[in-house]
Each structure stands twice: as structure tokens, then as C-alpha cells.
N, C-alpha and C positions, 0 to 999 in steps of 0.2 A: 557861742554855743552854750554856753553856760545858761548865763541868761536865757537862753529861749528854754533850758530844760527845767529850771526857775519858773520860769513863767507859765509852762504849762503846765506841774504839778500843780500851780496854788490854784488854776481853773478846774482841775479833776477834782483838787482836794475842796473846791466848793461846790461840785456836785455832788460832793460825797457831804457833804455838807447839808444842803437843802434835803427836807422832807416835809411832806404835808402837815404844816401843823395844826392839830385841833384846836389847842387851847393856849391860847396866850397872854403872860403878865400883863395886864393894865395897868400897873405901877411903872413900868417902861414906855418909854416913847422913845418915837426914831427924833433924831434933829432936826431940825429944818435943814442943814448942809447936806444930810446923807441921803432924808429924801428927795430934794430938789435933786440929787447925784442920780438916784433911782428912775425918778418921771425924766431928765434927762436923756438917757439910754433909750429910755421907751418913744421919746419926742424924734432921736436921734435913727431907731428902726427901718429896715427897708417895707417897701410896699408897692404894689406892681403902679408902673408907672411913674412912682414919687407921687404918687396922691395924694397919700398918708390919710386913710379914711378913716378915722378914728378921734375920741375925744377923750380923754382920762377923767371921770368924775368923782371926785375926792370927796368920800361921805364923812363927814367932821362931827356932824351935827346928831347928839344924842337923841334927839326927837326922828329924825327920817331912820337912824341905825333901829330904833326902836318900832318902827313902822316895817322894816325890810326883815326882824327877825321872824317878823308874823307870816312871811310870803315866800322867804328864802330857806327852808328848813337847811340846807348842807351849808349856809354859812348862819348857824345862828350864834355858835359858842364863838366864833371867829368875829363876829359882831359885838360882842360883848366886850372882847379884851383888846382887839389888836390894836396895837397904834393908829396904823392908818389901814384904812377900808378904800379900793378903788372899785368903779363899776367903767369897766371900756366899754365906750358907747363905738357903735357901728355903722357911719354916714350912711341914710338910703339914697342920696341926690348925688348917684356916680353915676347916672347914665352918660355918656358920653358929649352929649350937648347939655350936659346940664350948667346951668348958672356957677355952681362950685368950681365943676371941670373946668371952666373958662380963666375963669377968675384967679383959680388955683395955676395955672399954667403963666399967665400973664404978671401976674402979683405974685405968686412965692418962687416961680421958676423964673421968671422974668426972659418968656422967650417974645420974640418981636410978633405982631401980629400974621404975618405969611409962613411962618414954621406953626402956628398955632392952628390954622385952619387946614393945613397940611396934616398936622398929627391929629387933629378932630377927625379927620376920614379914616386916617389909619387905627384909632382908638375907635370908632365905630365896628372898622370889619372885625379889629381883635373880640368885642363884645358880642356881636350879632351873628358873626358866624364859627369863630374859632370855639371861645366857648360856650354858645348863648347862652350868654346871660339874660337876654332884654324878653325872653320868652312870658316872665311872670315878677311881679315885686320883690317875688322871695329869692328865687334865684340870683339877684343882683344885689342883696342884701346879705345872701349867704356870702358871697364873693371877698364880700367888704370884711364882714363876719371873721370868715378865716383868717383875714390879715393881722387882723387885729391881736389874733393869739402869738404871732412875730413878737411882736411889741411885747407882751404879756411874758414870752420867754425870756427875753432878754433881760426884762425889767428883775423879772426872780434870781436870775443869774447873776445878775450884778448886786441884788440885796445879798446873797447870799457869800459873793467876795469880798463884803465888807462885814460878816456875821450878823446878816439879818434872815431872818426865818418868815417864810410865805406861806401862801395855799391858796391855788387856784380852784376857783369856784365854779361850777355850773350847773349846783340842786338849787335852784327857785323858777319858781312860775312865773313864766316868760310873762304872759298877758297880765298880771296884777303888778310886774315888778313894770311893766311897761307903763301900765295905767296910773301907778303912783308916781312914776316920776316923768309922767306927761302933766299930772295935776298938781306937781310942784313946778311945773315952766322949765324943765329942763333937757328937753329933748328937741329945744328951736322949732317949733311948729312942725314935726315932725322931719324934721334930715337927721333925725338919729332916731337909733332903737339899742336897747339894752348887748350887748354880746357877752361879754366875761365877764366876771368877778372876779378881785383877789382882793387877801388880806396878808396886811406887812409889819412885823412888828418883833419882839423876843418871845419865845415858848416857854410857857411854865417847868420851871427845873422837873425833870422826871426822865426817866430811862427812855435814851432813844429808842425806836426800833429798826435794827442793820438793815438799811438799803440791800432790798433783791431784784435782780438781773438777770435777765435772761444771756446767754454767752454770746460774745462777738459773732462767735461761727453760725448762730442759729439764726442771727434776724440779717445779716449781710452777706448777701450773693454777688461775686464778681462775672460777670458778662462778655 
């Protein structure tokens, strides 16, 4: 009992922890141990099906950071400084017969060919008619989109159990940030499209500002 009350202070006391950080030391870097710990978690995330439609794009390189501050206004100070900069890409190629779906089932679920074609029908009616999705490209793009922010939570929560400071991104321009990083070859012939940004790294020493909340009783209704 101990330990569990242990255990779930030091999870509050890192949400209490995490804040959006603007501005971050460039003289820090995370580790290679803490963030391979980080992408981890996020590798590790659920996602409807086990799909896992997403791809973690780790922008390293001072030239593309340099390109993305000109298109991304809401991360540009976050570009400058953080350690590491990720952009979650978003699979477009989840339709339910798609070459991924298949492949993805067979090769990383490793189910036998007769439950595969079996769950293909079943993963069609979920798409086509529970939520249609298959109405438009965006719609099944958003689908995947959302998932991706699972990953995106986790990933912050665990930098932040180990005192790493984040800041989830989504002020840039969708079509420019798409276009540049379709013209850098990174988007695979299009089965991905841009979805979230974040940036990972330590916050320039300066007065935090107190985490505000709205109260337990206001946003949870019991039924």
C-alpha cells in the first residue's frame, strides 16, 4: 500500500511538473538513454486496433530546424533551443485493405492468414459504417491524426518523470510544413502527413508559472 501511494504521488508530482515550455537551454541535451526511454513509451502507446499509425520524426538537423522556424511560428523559440524537436507523422494508408493493414497484421501481430481475412471484414464495417471514416481522405487521416496525440501524451509524461520539460506544438502551416518535408523524402511517397509537434529538452532557469485547473467537480460528471 505504501508503494502504490509512492507511486502515484511522484505521477501527480510530474504533472505538476510539466508546463509548456517556451524557451529552452541549448547548452543541455537530453541523453541518448533518457531519450530513447522517451520515444520508447511513445513506440510502446495504444492505438485502435494495434495499428500504431504513426511515425516519430526526429528533426536533429540545424538546417531543416532552420527551414521549419520560417513555417511553424508557435514552435520557433522551441526550435532554437530544445534538445530534441519531434514532428509525429500521421499514416494516410489505414484504410482497411490497405497494403500496411495487411502487412501490419501478418508481420508485427503475426496472426495466421484466416483470422486476418476474418478481421479485414470486421475492420472494414468498423471504418465504413460505425465511424465513416472512408467517406473523404481527411476523415481517415484525421482518424489516425488523433491517435497520434496518445503517443504524444505519454511521451510528455514520462519526460517529465524523469525532469524533462516539453511543449506540444500545433501553430504551423499544415501545407508548407507538409511540402517541405514531402521535398526532403520524408513523408514515403505520401503514407504520411504532418500531425503534432513537440519539443523535449530543459527550460531556461526563470520563474515558473503555477499550473491552473479548473476543479475535479467542474469537468467530471458521474452518471
Amino acid at each position: 500500500m505504501l508503494n502504490t501511494m509512492i507511486k502515484k504521488q511522484e505521477i501527480l508530482d510530474a504533472f505538476q511538473f510539466r508546463f509548456a515550455t517556451k524557451e529552452y537551454d541549448e547548452c543541455k541535451k537530453i541523453s541518448e538513454e533518457n531519450f530513447n526511454f522517451i520515444l520508447e513509451t511513445g513506440r510502446l502507446s495504444p492505438s485502435s486496433y494495434g495499428f500504431e499509425p504513426w511515425k516519430f520524426l526526429i528533426v536533429q538537423s540545424p538546417r531543416l530546424r532552420e527551414r521549419l522556424m520560417k513555417i511553424a511560428s508557435g514552435a520557433e523559440r522551441q526550435l532554437r533551443g530544445a534538445s530534441h524537436f519531434v514532428i509525429i507523422l500521421a499514416r494516410t494508408d489505414v484504410r482497411y485493405d490497405s497494403e500496411y493493414i495487411i502487412n501490419h497484421m501478418k508481420s508485427v501481430q503475426k496472426m495466421p492468414d484466416e483470422l486476418v481475412v476474418m478481421l479485414v471484414e470486421s475492420f472494414k464495417n468498423f471504418q465504413e459504417n460505425k465511424l465513416k471514416l472512408l467517406e473523404n481522405e481527411r476523415t481517415l487521416f484525421d482518424w489516425s491524426s488523433k491517435q497520434t496525440y496518445i503517443a504524444l501524451a505519454n511521451m510528455m509524461t514520462a519526460a517529465a518523470q524523469i525532469g524533462i520539460d516539453s511543449t506540444p506544438i500545433e501553430g504551423f502551416n499544415f501545407d508548407d510544413v507538409h511540402s517541405l518535408l514531402e521535398s526532403e523524402g520524408l513523408l514515403e511517397n505520401k503514407k504520411f502527413k504532418p500531425s503534432v509537434m513537440a519539443a523535449f529538452g530543459y527550460h531556461k532557469e526563470g520563474p515558473r508559472i503555477p499550473k491552473t485547473r479548473k476543479n475535479l467537480s467542474e469537468i467530471v460528471q458521474w452518471v
